[in-house]
N, C-alpha and C positions, 0 to 999 in steps of 0.2 A: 425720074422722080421716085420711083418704085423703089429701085438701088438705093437712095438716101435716106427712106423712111425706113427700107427693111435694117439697115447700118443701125440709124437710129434706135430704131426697137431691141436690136440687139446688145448695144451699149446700154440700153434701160437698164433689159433683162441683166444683165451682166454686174451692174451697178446695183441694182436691187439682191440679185442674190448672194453677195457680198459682204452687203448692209448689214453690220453685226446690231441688234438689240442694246437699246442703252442699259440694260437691267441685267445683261447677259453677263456672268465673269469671264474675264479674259481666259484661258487655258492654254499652257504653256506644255507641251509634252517634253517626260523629261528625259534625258539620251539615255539610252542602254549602253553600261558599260561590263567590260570583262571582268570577270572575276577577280582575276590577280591586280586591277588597277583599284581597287578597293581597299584602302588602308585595315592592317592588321587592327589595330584599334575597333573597329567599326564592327568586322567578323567577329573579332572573341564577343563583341559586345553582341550579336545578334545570339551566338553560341552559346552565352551564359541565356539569356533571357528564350533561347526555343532551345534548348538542347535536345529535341527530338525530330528537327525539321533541318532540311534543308534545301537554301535558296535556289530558286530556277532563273531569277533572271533579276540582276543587279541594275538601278538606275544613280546617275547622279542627280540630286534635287539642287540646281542653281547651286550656289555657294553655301547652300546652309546643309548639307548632309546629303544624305545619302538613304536610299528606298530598297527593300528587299522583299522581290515577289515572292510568296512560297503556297505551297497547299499543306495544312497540317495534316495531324493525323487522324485526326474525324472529318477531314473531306472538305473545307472552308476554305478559299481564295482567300490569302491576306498580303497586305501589303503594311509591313511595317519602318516607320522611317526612325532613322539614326540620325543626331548631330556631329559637326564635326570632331566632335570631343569625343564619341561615343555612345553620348548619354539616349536613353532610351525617348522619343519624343511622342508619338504616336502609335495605333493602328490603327487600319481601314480593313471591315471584314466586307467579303462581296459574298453574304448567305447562299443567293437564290443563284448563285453564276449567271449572272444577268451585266456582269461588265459595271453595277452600281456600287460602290463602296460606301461602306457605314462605320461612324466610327462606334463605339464600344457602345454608345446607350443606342445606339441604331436610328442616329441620326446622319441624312447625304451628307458629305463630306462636301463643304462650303468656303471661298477663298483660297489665300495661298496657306491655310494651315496643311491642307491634305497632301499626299504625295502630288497628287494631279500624274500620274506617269498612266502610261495606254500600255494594254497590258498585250504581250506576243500572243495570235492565235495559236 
């Protein structure tokens, strides 16, 4: 009897911590890709618009573009993402290096407008 309630308890446990929040947005992490697998297009376009920085670590965003980690030159995590055409869409600055992203009025970056990519320690 002992055996079947400890089972029990543990399928709760397991089940409850699981349980994602109906308020909670979904977050999709998005793949790290190599540099060279990043259309020429997408680079000049980051090039023209930071031509002082360069990317650390490239993601694709689902089928809509493409996200590039950097730290500028006054010391600021950003993540800015590119469509596939190029065109300049967003950025996300993380001030405090807290892992939070903000976009430009310095509001959390909410739904699937933000990159959503988990950034490498």
């Amino acid at each position: 009897m002992k055996y079947a309630v400890s089972i029990a308890g543990v399928i709760i446990i397991f089940i409850a911590c699981r349980k994602k929040e109906n308020n909670e947005p979904e977050t999709v992490a998005c793949p790290v890709i190599n540099s060279y697998a990043v259309p020429a297009l997408i680079v000049d376009s980051f090039s023209m618009r930071y031509p002082l920085d360069n990317v650390i670590t490239w993601f694709r965003k689902d089928s809509i573009g493409y996200c590039a980690y950097f730290v500028d030159t006054t010391g600021k995590q950003i993540l800015a993402q590119f469509g596939n055409d190029g065109g300049f869409v967003l950025q996300e600055i993380d001030l405090n290096h807290d892992g939070n992203f903000e976009d430009s009025t310095g509001q959390p970056i909410k739904g699937a407008e933000g990159c959503e990519c988990m950034i490498p320690e």
